[in-house]
N, C-alpha and C positions, 0 to 999 in steps of 0.2 A: 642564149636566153631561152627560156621555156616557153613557149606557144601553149597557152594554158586553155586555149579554142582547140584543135588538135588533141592535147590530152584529154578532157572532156572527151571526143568520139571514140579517142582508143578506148577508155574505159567503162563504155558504157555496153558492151558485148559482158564485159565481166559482173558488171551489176544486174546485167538481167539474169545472168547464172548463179550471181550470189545471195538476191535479196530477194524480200516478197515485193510484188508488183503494185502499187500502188497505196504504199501503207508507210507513215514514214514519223518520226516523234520530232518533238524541239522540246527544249530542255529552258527555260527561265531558271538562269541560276544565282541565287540572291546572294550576299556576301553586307557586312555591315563593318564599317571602316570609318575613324574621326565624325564619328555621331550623322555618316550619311550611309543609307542604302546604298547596295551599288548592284550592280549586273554584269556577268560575264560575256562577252561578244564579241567575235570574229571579224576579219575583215578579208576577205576572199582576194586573191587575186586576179580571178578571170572578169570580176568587172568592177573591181575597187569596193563595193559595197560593205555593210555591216551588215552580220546575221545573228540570230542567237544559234550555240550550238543546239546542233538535230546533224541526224543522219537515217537509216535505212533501214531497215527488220531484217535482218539473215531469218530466213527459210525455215530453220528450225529452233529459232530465239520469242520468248515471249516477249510483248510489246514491252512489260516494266523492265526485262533484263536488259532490250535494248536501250529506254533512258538511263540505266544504271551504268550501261559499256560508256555512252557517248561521256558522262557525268566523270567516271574516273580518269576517264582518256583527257579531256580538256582540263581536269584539275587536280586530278594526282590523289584525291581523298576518295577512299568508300565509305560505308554505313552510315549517312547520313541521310537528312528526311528529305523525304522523297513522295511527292503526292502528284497525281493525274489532278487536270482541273478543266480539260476543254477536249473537245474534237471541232478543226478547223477545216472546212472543205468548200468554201467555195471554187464555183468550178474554175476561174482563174486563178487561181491562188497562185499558180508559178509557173503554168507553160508560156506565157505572156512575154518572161523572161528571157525565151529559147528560140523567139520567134525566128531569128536566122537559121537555127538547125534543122535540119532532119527532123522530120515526125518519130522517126525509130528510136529519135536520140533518149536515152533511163530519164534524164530530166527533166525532158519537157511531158512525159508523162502526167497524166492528173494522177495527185498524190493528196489522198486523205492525212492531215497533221494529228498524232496524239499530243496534246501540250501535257506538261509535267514540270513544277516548279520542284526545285531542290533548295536548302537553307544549310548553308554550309560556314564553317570558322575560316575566316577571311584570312585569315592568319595562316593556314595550314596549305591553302591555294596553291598549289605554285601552275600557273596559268599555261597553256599548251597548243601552241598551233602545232600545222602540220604542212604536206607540202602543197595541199591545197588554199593553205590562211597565210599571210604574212603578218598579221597580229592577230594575238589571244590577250585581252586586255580588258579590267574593269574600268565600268563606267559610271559613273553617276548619275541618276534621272535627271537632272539637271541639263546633262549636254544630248540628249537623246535627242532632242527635237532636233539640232545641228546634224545626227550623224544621220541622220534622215535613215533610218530603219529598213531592209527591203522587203519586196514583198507583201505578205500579212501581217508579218513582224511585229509590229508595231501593235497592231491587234491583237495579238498573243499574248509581248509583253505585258498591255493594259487588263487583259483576263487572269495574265496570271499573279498582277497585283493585286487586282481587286479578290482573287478567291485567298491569296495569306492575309490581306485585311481581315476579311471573315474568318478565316480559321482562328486567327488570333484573337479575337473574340469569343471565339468560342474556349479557346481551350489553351492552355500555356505552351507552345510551339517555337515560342521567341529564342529559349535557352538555345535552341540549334544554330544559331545565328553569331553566337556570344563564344567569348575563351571560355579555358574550362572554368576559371575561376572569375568571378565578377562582385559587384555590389546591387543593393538594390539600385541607387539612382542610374547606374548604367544602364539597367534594364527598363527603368521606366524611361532612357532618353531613348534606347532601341523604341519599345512600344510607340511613342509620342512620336518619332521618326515614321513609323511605315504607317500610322492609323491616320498621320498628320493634323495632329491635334495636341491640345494641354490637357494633361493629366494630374487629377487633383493627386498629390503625395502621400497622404494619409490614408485617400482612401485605395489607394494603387497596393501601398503596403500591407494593406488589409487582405485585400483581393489575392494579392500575388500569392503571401503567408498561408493562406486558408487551404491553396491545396497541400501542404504539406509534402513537398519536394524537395526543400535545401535546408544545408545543412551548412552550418556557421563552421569555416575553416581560417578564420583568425582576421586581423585588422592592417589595414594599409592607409599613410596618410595620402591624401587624393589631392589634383591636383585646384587651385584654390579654394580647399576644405580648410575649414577652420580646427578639425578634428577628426581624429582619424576614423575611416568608413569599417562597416561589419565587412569582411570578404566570406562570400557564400561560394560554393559548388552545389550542382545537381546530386539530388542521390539517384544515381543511374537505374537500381531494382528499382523503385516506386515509382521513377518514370515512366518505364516500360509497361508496369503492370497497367499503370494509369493508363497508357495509351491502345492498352491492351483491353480492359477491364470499363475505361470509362473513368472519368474525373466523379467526387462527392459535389464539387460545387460547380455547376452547370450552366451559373447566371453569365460570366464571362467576365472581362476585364471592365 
């Protein structure tokens, strides 16, 4: 059986060779599944806990590329959106953790967090521990308060709910979250789901419509639809440009 106290010491000679010293990301990574938000999180073996994925800065990695390493590694997907939304540093934030080790030990280090949420097709996941996690598994806000969070975790998460509330307000971000193909009302139970609220439908339809993104790819009967629903996809150039260039309609959802 693995002495996962013991591994921690071995490897922490080679983190201080590998990584920047005090500089470290966590990753909130959203996933939307049977009309609930969900979040991807770890469960460590060295003390049973849940974490969100994060890891280390290699030495000559910029901070985004490193939420972008930890992002593929834990879920198998690139190019998806991907936003900074916090720096976390109180000065306990996680040597606290370590208090039986060594001072020398990489982790009990103080470690400034860059937070970065990602909005990825839940669908596409295929979820990734390693030999430090014995689960990589999503979760629901719902049981969060149960897994009891460690850390500042919990902190993180809740920052980096509240900065995709805003963003989605500001500006149509949602589609990231969705298949490639959807309807409106899926999008307005996504929306209604993370804003946690009711969404008038006429006027969501308006709203959504106005920036001029989707493109009618044919009709599916839905499940107790009285009639079959429009199916929409993204048009990908006008998204990008949009998110390049700036949205026409700037009021929000």
């Amino acid at each position: 059986m693995i002495d996962y106290r013991e591994e921690l010491i071995r490897n922490s000679d080679n983190c201080h060779a590998r990584y920047l010293p005090h500089v470290s990301v966590d990753t909130v990574i959203f996933g939307f599944h049977d009309d609930e938000l969900r979040v991807l999180l770890l469960k460590m073996h060295f003390n049973k806990q849940w974490f969100l994925p994060g890891g280390y800065v290699l030495k000559q990695e910029d901070l985004s590329d490193a939420a972008k390493r930890v992002l593929q590694v834990r879920t198998g997907v690139q190019d998806v959106y991907l936003k900074e939304f916090g720096v976390f540093g109180k000065h306990d934030r996680s040597q606290k953790w370590f208090d039986d080790f060594d001072d020398t030990l990489w982790q009990k280090q103080r470690f400034i967090s860059v937070g970065y949420y990602a909005l990825v097709d839940y669908s596409k996941v295929v979820p990734s521990k390693d030999d430090w996690s014995e689960a990589c598994e999503w979760k629901m806000l719902s049981e969060l308060d149960e897994l009891k969070l460690t850390m500042d975790h919990p902190a993180i998460l809740q920052a980096g709910l509240e900065a995709l509330r805003n963003d989605m307000l500001a500006r149509p971000i949602g589609y990231n979250l969705l298949p490639e193909k959807f309807t409106i009302p899926q999008l307005q139970r996504l929306y209604e789901t993370i804003l946690d609220r009711k969404l008038n439908r006429g006027n969501f339809y308006r709203k959504i419509t106005k920036y001029d993104l989707l493109e009618k790819v044919g009709e599916a009967k839905m499940d107790n639809a009285i009639k079959p629903q429009i199916v929409y996809q993204l048009n990908q150039k006008k998204y990008q440009a949009a998110m390049e260039n700036g949205f026409r309609d700037k009021n929000g959802i």
